[in-house]
C-alpha positions, -999 to 999 in steps of 0.1 A, spaced: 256 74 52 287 81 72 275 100 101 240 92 103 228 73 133 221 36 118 187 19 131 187 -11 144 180 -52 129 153 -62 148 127 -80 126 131 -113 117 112 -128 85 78 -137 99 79 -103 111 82 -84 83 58 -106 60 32 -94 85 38 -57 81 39 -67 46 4 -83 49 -5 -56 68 -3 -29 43 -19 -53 16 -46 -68 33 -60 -34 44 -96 -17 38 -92 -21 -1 -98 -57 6 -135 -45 14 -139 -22 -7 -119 -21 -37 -140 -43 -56 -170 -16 -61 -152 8 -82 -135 -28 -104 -167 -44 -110 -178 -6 -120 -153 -4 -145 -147 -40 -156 -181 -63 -142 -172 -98 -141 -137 -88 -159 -124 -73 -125 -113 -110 -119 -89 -110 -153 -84 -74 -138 -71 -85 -106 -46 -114 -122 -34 -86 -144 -26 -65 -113 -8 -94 -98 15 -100 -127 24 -63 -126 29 -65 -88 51 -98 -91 76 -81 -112 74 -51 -92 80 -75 -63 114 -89 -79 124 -58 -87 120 -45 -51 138 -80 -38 165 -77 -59 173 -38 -54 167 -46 -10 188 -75 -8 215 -50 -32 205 -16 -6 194 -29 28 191 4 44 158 27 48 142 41 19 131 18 -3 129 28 -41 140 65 -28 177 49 -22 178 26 -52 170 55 -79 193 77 -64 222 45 -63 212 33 -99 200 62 -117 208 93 -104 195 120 -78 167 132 -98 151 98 -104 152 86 -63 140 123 -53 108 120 -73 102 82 -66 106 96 -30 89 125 -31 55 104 -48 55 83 -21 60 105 10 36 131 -1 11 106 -16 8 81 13 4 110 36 -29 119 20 -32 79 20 -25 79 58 -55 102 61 -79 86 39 -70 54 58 -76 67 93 -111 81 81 -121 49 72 -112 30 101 -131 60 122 -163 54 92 -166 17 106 -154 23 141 -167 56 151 -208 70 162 -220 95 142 -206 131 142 -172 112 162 -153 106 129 -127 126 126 -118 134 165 -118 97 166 -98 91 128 -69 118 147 -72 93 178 -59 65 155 -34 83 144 -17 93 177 -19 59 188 0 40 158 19 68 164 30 64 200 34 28 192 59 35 160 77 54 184 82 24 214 103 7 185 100 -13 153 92 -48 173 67 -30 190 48 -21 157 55 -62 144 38 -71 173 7 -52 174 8 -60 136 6 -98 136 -21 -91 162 -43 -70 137 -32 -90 110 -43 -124 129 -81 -110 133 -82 -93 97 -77 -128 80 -101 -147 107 -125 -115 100 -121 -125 62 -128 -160 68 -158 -156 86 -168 -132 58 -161 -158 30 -174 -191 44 -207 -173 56 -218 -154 18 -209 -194 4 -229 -209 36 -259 -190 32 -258 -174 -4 -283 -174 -33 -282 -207 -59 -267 -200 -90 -235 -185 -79 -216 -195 -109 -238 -178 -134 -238 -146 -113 -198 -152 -107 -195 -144 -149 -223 -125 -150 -224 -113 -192 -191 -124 -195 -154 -111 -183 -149 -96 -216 -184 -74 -214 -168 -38 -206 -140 -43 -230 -100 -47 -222 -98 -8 -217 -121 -15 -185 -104 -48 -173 -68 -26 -178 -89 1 -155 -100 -25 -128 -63 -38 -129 -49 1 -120 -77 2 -90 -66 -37 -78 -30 -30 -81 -30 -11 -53 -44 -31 -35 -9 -50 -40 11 -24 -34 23 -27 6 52 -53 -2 73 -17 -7 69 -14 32 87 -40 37 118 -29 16 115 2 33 128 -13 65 156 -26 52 176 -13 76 160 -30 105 154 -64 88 181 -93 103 199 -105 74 186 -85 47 198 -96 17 182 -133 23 146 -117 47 140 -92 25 134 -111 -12 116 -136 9 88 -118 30 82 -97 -1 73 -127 -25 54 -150 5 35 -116 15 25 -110 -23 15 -147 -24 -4 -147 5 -23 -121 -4 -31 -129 -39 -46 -158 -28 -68 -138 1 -84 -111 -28 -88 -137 -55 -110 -155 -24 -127 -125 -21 -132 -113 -53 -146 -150 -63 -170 -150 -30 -185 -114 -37 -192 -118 -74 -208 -150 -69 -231 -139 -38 -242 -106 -56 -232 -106 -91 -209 -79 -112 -239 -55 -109 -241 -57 -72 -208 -55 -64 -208 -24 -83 -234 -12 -65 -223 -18 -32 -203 5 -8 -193 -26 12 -196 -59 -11 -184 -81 14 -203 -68 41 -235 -73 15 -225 -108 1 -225 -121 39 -261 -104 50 -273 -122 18 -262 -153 34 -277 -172 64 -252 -163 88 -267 -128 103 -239 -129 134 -214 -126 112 -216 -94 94 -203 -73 125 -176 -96 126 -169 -83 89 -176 -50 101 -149 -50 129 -122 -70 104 -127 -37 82 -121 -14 111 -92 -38 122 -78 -38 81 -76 0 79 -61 3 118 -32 -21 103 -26 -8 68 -22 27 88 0 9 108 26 -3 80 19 29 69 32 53 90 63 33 97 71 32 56 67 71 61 90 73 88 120 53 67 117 68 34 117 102 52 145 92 70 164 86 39 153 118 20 166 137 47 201 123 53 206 132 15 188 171 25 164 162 5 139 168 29 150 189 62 178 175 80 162 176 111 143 148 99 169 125 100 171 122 141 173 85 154 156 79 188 187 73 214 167 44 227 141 34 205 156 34 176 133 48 151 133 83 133 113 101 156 113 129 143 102 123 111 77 101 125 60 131 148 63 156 119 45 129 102 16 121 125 14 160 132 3 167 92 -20 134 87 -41 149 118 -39 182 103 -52 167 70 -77 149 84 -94 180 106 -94 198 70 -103 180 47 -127 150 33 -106 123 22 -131 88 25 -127 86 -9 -99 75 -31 -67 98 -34 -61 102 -68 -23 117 -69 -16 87 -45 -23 60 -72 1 86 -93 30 82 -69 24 48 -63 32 41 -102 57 67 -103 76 49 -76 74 14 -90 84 28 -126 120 37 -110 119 7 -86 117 -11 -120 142 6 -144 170 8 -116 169 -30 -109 171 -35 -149 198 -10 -146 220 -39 -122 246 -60 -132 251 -93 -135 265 -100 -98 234 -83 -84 207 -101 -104 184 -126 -92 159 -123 -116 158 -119 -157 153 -84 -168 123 -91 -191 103 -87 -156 118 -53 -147 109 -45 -186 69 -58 -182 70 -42 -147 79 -6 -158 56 -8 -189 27 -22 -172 31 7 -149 32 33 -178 0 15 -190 -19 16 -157 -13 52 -155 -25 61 -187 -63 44 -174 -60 65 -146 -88 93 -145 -79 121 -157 -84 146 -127 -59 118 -110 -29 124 -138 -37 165 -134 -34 160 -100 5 140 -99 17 160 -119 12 194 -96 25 170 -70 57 161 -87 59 200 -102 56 211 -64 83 187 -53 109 194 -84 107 232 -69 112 226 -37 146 206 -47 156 229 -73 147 258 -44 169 239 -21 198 230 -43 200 271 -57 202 279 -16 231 255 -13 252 264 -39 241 304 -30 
């Protein structure tokens, strides 16, 4: 990395546990659980304990490989230093392309709760452009504004939570099991857990910041396990408060459970609150976002594996600007073309794609490195095997023209070099 302008360590702990909350503790939180209890019913809650087991050991793995790498680009950097080019291009190249699309689908949703009819998507680009412009002031500049969303998201939560058990229907235990957590079968609580996993899945932002993180090697492993904590406590609230206020059959039927579970209950002032805690949830998991995009970018282009150009560092700011703009530019472009409200499939792809190599190059450490035992690294890279296969199957078709598209463009760029 000889060469390459460095970034800056600016964040301290606290800070990036909230950008790690932030990416966690997004929109899935309020919507996530329809398309579980779909697939699992009352199960989604074994579902979502299964999903935090898988996203603990990813969790160590990603401690143990930051506090062993602490520069940008997360599991991009640690498959290329443990396993090889190939393996840190593709974990890369998942989770660029695929959290791009996410970006998108993240900034339509904000602009779905936030925006009047027929305003969505000038006001979804809007979004964009701002997180943008404040990525750009500096990394403590996008820690600030995310403790501030974060802050309101969990209020917005607790509002949401106390009102559906305030003012909720009798008899929430019975509805809380409804016909049992075993009534769809293990196949759909292992298919709840791949849609909750997700939900999990922001702690990466913080590795990818590793360059700007004060004393890495001890911040890093931290904020990672206190952010998963923290917000494996906030969805098994949530989970427990909307299956008890609707049942497994009405969360499955509703768009919005929590917004539902809390106009069941008595306290009708508080489901805008809920309403503007969703807005607030997808404005900060954008947020994290775009800043993850930025670093791994970064990274992929010192190596060439993305253009060079890519790998500017602002003079004065201190961030990859560059990449960051280039960034911004294609979400808005995706989000003027196409529909993306619903779920990205070949995002979920990446996202396991990504761990898998997180998890196989931190068993791939030595003794020296090791802070945790490498049964973990082996339960984290076969649960993620296991969550793809329940992945639909247009989702799978879908990766895999990703990652085809990707391994020509390297192979493309490495015939050009040696030509």
């Amino acid at each position: 990395m000889s060469g390459n302008p460095a970034l800056a360590r600016r964040l301290g702990t606290v800070d990036a546990v909230v950008i790690g909350l932030g990416s966690m503790i997004g929109a899935g939180v309020f919507a996530a659980f329809t398309p579980a209890a779909q697939a699992a019913g009352s199960g989604l809650l074994v579902g979502l304990a299964v999903a935090g087991v898988v996203a603990y050991c990813n969790a160590t793995s990603s401690a143990q490989l930051a506090a062993a790498y602490p520069t940008s680009g997360g599991t991009y950097v640690y498959g290329r230093k443990q396993l090889g080019e190939w393996p840190g291009f593709l974990a890369g190249w998942g989770f660029v392309v695929g959290k791009t699309a996410s970006s998108a689908a993240m900034a339509m949703t904000f602009a779905a709760y936030a925006a009047p009819p027929g305003w969505e998507r000038p006001v979804a680009i809007a979004a964009v452009v701002l997180l943008v412009a404040v990525n750009y002031r500096g990394v403590t500049r996008t820690a600030a504004l995310a403790r501030v969303i974060v802050a309101a998201v969990l209020v917005a939560l607790a509002v949401g939570v106390s009102a559906a058990w305030a003012g909720g229907p009798s008899g929430g235990g019975g509805r809380l099991w409804g016909a049992g957590v075993l009534s769809h079968g293990w196949y759909g609580i292992l298919q709840s857990a791949g849609l909750l996993f997700f939900a999990f899945a922001g702690y990466a932002r913080i590795a990818t910041l590793g360059e700007e993180v004060k004393d890495p090697r001890r911040t890093i492993p931290r904020a990672i396990l206190v952010a998963l904590a923290i917000a494996a406590v906030v969805y098994a609230a949530v989970a427990a408060t909307v299956l008890a206020a609707l049942g497994p059959d009405g969360v499955a039927a509703a768009p919005a459970p929590l917004a539902q579970a809390v106009a069941a209950g008595g306290w009708a002032w508080a489901a805008p609150v809920v309403r503007v805690g969703a807005a607030l949830a997808s404005l900060g998991a954008l947020l994290a976002l775009v800043a993850g995009l930025g670093r791994t970018s970064l990274a992929m282009a010192r190596e060439s594996d993305l253009p060079r150009w890519l790998a500017a560092v602002h003079p004065t700011f201190q961030v990859p600007h560059h990449a960051e703009l280039t960034l911004g530019a294609v979400i808005c472009v995706i989000i003027a073309v196409a529909d993306l409200r619903g779920a990205i499939g070949f995002s979920s792809f990446g996202v396991l794609v990504y761990y898998l190599v997180a998890n196989v190059s931190a068993f791939t450490q030595d003794r020296a490195a090791r802070r945790y035992p490498r049964f973990l690294q082996l339960l984290g890279a076969a649960a993620c095997l296991v969550l793809v296969a329940t992945l639909p199957l247009e989702a799978v078709v879908a990766g895999l023209v990703m990652f085809a598209v990707g391994t020509g463009y390297r192979l493309f760029r490495l015939r050009r070099a040696r030509g």
